[in-house]
C-alpha positions as CSV (number, residue, x, y, z in Angstrom):
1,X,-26.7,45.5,-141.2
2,X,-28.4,48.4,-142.6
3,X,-31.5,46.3,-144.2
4,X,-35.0,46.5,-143.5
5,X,-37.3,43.4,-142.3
6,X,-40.7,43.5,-143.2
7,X,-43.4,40.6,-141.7
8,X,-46.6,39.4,-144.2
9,X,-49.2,37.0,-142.4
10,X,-50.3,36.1,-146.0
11,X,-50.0,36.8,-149.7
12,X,-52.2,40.0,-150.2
13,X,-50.0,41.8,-147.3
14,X,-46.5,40.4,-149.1
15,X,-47.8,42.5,-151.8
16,X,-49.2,45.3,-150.3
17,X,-45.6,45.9,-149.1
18,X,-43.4,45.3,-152.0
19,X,-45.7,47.6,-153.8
20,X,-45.7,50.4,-151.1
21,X,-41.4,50.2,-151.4
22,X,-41.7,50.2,-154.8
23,X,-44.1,53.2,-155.3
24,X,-42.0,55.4,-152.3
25,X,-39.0,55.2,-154.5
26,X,-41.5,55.9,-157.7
27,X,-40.9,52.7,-159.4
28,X,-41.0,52.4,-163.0
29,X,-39.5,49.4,-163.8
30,X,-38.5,45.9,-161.8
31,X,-36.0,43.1,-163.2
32,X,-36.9,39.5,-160.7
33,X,-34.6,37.2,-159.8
34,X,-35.8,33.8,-160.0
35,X,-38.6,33.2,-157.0
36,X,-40.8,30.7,-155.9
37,X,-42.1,32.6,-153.2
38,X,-42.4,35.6,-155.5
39,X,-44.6,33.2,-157.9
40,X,-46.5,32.3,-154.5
41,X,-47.6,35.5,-154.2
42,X,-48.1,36.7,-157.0
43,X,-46.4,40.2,-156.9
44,X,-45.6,40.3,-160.9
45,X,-49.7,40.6,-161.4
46,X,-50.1,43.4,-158.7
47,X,-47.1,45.2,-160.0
48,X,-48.6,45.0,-163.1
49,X,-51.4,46.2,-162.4
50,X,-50.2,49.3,-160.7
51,X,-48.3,50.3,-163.9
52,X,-45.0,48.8,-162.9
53,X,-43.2,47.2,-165.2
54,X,-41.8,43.5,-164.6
55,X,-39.4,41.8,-166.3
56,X,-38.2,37.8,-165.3
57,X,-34.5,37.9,-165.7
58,X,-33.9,34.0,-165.2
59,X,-34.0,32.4,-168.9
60,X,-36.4,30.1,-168.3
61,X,-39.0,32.2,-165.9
62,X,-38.5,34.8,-168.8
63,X,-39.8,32.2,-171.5
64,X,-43.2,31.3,-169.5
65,X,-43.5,34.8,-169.2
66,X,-43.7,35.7,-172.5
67,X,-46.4,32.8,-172.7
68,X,-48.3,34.3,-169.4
69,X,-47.9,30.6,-168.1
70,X,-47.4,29.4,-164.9
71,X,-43.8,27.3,-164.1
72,X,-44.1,23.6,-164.6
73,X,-41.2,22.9,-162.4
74,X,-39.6,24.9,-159.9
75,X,-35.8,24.7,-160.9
76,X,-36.2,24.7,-165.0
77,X,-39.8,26.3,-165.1
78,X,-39.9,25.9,-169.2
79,X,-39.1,22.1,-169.4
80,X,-42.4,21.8,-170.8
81,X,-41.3,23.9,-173.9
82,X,-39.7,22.8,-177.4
83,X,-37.3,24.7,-178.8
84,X,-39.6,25.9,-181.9
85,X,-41.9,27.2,-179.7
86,X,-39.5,29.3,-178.0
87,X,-38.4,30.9,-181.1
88,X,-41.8,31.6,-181.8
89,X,-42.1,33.5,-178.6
90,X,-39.3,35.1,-179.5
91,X,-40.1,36.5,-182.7
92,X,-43.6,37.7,-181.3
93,X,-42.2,39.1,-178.7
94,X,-38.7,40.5,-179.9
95,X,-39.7,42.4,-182.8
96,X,-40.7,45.6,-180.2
97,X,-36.3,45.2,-179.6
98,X,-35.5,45.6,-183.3
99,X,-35.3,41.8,-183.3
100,X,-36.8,40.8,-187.0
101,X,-35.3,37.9,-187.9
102,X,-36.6,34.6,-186.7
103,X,-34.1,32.3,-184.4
104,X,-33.9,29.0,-185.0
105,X,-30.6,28.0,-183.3
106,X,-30.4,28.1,-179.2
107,X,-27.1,29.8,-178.6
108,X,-28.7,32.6,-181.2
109,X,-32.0,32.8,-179.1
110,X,-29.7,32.9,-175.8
111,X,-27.6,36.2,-176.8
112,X,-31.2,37.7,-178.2
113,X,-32.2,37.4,-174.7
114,X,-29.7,38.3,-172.7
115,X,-28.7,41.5,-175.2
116,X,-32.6,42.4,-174.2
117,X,-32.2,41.9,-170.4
118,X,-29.0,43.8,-170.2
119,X,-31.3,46.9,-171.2
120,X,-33.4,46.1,-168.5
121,X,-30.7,45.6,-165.9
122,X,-29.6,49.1,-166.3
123,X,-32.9,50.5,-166.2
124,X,-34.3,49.6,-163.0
125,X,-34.9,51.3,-161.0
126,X,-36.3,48.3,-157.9
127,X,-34.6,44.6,-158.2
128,X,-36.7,41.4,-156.6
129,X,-34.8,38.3,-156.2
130,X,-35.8,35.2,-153.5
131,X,-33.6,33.9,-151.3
132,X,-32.3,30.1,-150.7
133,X,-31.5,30.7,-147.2
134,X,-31.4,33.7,-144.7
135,X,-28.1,33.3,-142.0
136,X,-29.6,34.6,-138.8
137,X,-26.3,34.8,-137.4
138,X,-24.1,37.5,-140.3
139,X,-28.1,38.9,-141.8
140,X,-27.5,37.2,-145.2
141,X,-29.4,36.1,-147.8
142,X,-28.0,33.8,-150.2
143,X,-28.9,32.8,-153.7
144,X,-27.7,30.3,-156.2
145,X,-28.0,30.8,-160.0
146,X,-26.5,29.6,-162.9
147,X,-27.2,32.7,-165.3
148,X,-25.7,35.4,-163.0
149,X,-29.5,37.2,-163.6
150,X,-29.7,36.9,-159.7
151,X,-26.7,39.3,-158.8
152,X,-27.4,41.8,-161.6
153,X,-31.0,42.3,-160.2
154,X,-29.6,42.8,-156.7
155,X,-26.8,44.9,-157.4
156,X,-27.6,47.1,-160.3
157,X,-31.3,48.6,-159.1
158,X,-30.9,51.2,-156.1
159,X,-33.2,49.3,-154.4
160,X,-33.3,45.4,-153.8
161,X,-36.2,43.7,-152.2
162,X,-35.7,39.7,-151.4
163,X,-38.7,37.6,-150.5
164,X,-38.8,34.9,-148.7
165,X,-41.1,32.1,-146.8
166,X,-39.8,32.7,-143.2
167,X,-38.6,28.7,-143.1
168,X,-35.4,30.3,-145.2
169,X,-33.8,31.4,-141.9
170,X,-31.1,28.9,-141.3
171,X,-28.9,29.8,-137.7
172,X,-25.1,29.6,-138.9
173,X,-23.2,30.3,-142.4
174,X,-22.3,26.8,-141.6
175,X,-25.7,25.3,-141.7
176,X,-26.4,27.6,-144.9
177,X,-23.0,26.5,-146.4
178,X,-24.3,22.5,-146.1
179,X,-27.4,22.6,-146.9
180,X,-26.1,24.8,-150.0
181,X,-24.0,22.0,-151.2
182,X,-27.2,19.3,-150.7
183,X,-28.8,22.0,-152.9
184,X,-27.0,21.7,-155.9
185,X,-26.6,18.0,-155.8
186,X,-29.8,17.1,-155.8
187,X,-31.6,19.8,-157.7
188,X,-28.9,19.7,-160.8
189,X,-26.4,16.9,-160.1
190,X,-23.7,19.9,-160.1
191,X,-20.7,19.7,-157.0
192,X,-21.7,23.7,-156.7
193,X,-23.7,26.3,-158.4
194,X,-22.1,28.4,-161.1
195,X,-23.1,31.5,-158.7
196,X,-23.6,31.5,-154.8
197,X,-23.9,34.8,-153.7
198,X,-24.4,36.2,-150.1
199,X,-25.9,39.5,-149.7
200,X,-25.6,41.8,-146.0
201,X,-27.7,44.9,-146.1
202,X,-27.0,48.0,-148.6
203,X,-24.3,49.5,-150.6
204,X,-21.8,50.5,-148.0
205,X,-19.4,54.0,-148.4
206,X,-16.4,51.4,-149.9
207,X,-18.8,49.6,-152.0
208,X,-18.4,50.2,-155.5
209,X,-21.5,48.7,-156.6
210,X,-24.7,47.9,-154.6
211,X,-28.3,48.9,-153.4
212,X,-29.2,52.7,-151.2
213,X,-31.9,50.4,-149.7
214,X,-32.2,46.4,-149.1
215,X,-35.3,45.0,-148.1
216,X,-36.5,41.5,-146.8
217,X,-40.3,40.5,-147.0
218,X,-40.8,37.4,-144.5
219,X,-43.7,35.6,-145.6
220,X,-46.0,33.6,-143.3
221,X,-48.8,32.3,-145.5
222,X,-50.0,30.0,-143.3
223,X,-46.0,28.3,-142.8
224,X,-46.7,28.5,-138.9
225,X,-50.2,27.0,-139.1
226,X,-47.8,23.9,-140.7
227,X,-45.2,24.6,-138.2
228,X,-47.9,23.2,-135.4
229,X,-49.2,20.8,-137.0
230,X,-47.8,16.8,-138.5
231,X,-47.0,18.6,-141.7
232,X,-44.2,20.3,-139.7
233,X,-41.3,18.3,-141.6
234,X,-42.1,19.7,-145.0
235,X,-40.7,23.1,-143.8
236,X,-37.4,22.0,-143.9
237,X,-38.1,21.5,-147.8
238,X,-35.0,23.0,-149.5
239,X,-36.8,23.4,-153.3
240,X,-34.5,21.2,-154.9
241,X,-37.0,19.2,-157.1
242,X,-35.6,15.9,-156.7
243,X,-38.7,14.7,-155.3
244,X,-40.8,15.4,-158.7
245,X,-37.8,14.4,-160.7
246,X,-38.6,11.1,-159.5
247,X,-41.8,10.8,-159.0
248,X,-43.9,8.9,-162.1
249,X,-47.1,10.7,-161.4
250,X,-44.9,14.1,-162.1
251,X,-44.0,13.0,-164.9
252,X,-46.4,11.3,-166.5
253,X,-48.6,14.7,-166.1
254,X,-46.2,17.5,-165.8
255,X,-46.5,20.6,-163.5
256,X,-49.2,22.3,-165.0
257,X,-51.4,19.8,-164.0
258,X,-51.0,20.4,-160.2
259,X,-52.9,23.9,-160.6
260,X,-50.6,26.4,-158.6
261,X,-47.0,27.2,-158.1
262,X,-45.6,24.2,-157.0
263,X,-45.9,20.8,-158.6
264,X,-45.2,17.1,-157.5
265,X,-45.3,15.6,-154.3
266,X,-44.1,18.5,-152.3
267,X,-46.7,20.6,-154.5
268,X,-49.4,18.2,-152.9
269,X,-48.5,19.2,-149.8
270,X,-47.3,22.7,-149.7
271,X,-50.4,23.8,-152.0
272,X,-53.1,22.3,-149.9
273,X,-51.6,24.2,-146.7
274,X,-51.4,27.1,-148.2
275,X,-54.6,27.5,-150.2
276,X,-56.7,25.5,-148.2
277,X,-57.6,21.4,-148.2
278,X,-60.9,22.3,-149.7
279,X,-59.5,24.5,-152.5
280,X,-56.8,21.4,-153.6
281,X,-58.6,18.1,-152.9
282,X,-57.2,16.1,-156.1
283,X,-53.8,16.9,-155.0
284,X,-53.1,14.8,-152.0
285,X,-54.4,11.6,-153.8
286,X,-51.9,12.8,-157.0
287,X,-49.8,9.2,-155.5
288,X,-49.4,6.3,-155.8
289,X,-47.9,5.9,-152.4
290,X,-44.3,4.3,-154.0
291,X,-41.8,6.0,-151.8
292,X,-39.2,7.3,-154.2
293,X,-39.7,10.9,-153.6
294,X,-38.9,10.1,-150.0
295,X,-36.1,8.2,-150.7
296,X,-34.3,10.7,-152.5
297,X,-35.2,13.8,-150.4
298,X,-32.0,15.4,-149.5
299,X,-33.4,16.4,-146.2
300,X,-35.4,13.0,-145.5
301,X,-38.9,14.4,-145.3
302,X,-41.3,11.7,-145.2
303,X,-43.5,12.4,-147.9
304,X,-45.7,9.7,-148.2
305,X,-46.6,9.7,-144.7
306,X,-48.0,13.6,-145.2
307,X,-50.0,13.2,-148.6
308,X,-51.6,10.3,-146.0
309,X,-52.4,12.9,-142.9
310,X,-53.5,15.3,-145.9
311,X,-56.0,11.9,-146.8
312,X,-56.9,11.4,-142.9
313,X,-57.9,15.2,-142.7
314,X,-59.7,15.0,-146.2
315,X,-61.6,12.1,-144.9
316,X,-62.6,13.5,-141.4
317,X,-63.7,16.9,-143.0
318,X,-66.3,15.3,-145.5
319,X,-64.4,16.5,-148.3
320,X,-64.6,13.2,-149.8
321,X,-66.8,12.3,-152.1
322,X,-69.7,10.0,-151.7
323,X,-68.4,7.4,-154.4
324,X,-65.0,7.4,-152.7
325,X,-66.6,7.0,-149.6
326,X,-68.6,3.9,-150.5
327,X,-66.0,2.2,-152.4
328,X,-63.5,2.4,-149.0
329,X,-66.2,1.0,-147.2
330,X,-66.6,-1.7,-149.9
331,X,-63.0,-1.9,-149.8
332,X,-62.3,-2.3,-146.0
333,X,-65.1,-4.6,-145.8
334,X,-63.8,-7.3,-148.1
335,X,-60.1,-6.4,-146.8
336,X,-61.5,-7.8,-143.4
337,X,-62.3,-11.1,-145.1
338,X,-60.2,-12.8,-147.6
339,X,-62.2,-15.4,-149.3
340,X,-64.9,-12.4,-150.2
341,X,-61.8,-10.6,-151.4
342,X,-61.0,-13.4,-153.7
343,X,-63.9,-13.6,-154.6
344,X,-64.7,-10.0,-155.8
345,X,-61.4,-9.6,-157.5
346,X,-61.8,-12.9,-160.0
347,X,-65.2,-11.4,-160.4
348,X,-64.0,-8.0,-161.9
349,X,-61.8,-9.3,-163.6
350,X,-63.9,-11.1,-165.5
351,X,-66.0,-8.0,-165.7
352,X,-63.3,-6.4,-166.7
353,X,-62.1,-8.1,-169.5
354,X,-65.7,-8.5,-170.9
355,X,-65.8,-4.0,-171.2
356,X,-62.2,-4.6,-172.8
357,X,-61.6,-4.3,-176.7
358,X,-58.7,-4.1,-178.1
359,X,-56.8,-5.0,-175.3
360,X,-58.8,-1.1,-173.7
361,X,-61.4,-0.4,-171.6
362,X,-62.6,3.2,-173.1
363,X,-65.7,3.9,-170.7
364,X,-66.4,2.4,-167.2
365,X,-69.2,3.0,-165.2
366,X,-69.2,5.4,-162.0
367,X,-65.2,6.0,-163.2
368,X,-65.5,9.0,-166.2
369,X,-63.0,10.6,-164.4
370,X,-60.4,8.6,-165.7
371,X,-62.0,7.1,-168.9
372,X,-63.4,10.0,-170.1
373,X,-59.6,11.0,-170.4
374,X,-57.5,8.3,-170.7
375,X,-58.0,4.3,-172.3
376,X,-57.0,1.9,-169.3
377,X,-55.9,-1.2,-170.1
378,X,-57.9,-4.4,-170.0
379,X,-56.8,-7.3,-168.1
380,X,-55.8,-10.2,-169.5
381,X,-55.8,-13.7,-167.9
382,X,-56.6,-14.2,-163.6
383,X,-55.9,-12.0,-160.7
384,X,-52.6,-11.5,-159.2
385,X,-53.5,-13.8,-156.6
386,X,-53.9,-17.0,-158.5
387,X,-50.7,-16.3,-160.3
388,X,-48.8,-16.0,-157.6
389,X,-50.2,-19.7,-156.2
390,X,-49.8,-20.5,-159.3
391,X,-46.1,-20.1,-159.2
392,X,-45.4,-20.6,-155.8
393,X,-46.9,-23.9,-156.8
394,X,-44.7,-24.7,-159.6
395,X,-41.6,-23.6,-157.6
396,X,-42.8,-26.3,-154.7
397,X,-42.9,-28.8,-157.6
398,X,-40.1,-28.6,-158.8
């Protein structure tokens, strides 16, 4: 279709080739569609770097990008900010546009912003959106927004580069045209987004508007090292978010706490694959093992069942460490026998609820991690054991 295909093993080569298109067409400025597998990569920093100038056209990645933050969820990446503080990023920010006056209201800060990008949109000269999908069979890639920032960055720059993880290939517009409906529903509760766009190679001679060159970067970044392996199902991961929506770790901690581009529970998973087990240990024990995430996953990936291989591997590699190691030997031990098991649990607790006060435990021993961060509640009255024979024994009573 007129486009070229470009293949990067891993992150430092995705780069190393958007920068090369951008720098043979001596690019000044870049205006980014909204990207996950840009964010992956990090091609805003090497851009950067190279005196490029980048600009985040979706509302929300434009707001964490004023704050040099990181997203802290992958469809509304400033849910972690209050309005106030966005119209102090405005105002620090804005003032460089002839924007002195201080914003208070958010339909006021919207039109600020998009006044600003439209500037932007008509000065680039290289446009990077991702891609929901890629349809083997017509050479589309397809994008859904609700701004409109996604088309203007594709079909205002004279050149467009898409990134994209290479599990985005989908065989048929048919498959794309379900799994685009699944999308919506499960990432924003909307029937359809307010923009589906397909795109097919470059401006064409009838074409009023359009790129002279359309690029697609393919990444690999270790998605076929997953693609052989049990993790395999968590490639067919659409980047809806449902599964962090729900999940009450997620949102008990928020993104940021996960430590790289993707959050929740398919953040445990994705991140460890792709930056290595040993640079992401925390992450697969991030859950409490509940199901919901799994349960709502619009393409039924088993979630809980991968953070557990991600566990088994942790385990078998010694990555564990030696406290957690002796308390699952503890744990199987008196797991194997049940009067022990009793007997330890009525035992701590007692211990327990003698370190309590207040209704808190503030400090425990061998467990800073979590008191010297949090208070956890003290227990109050037996284990859950005796209060269940305790009411199974009432309910034979009566």
């Amino acid at each position: 279709s007129g486009g070229q295909v470009h293949w990067a093993r891993d992150a430092a080569e995705a780069q190393q080739i958007i920068l090369s298109i951008c720098q043979q067409v001596d690019a000044r400025s870049v205006v980014k569609g909204k990207s996950m597998a840009g964010e992956e990569i990090g091609v805003n920093e090497v851009l950067e770097e190279n005196g490029i100038d980048v600009v985040e056209t979706d509302l929300g990645e434009y707001i964490i990008q004023l704050a040099k933050e990181p997203p802290s969820h992958i469809i509304v990446p400033a849910v972690h900010k209050t309005k106030e503080q966005i119209s102090d990023l405005f105002y620090q920010n804005h003032q460089q546009y002839g924007c002195d006056e201080r914003l208070t209201e958010i339909p006021d800060m919207v039109n600020e912003a998009r006044r600003i990008m439209r500037e932007k949109f008509l000065a680039a000269d290289v446009g990077i959106t991702g891609a929901n999908f890629l349809i083997a069979e017509t050479g589309s890639s397809v994008i859904v927004t609700n701004e409109g920032n996604g088309d203007l960055s594709s079909c205002l720059p004279r050149v467009h580069i898409v990134t994209a993880g290479i599990e985005k290939v989908v065989p048929k517009l048919e498959d794309a045209s379900l799994l685009l409906r699944l999308l919506a529903r499960s990432a924003t509760g909307q029937d359809t987004e307010t923009y589906s766009t397909f795109f097919t190679g470059p401006k064409r001679k009838p074409d009023q508007t359009g790129p002279d060159e359309y690029h697609v970067v393919l990444i690999d970044n270790h998605r076929t090292e997953m693609l052989s392996s049990e993790l395999r199902p968590m490639l067919r991961c659409i980047r809806c978010g449902a599964c962090m929506n729900h999940c009450p770790v997620y949102t008990s901690i928020g993104g940021h706490a996960y430590g790289w581009v993707y959050p929740g529970p398919m953040g445990s998973i994705l991140t460890p694959s792709t930056i290595g087990l040993e640079n992401a240990t925390e992450l697969p024990n991030a859950c409490t093992l509940n199901g919901r995430c799994a349960s709502v996953c619009p393409v039924k990936i088993p979630l809980p069942s991968l953070l557990r291989s991600l566990r088994i591997r942790q385990y078998g590699k010694g990555l564990v460490s030696w406290k957690t190691r002796a308390g699952l030997g503890v744990w199987g031990l008196l797991s194997r026998h049940p009067g022990w098991y009793r007997l330890a649990t009525r035992l701590a607790v007692k211990a327990l609820g003698l370190l309590g006060r207040d209704g808190v435990i503030k400090k425990i021993p061998l467990d800073s991690g979590w008191t010297g961060h949090r208070d956890m509640m003290a227990p109050e009255g037996d284990t859950f054991l005796q209060q269940y024979k305790r009411q199974q024994d009432k309910g034979e009573n009566r």
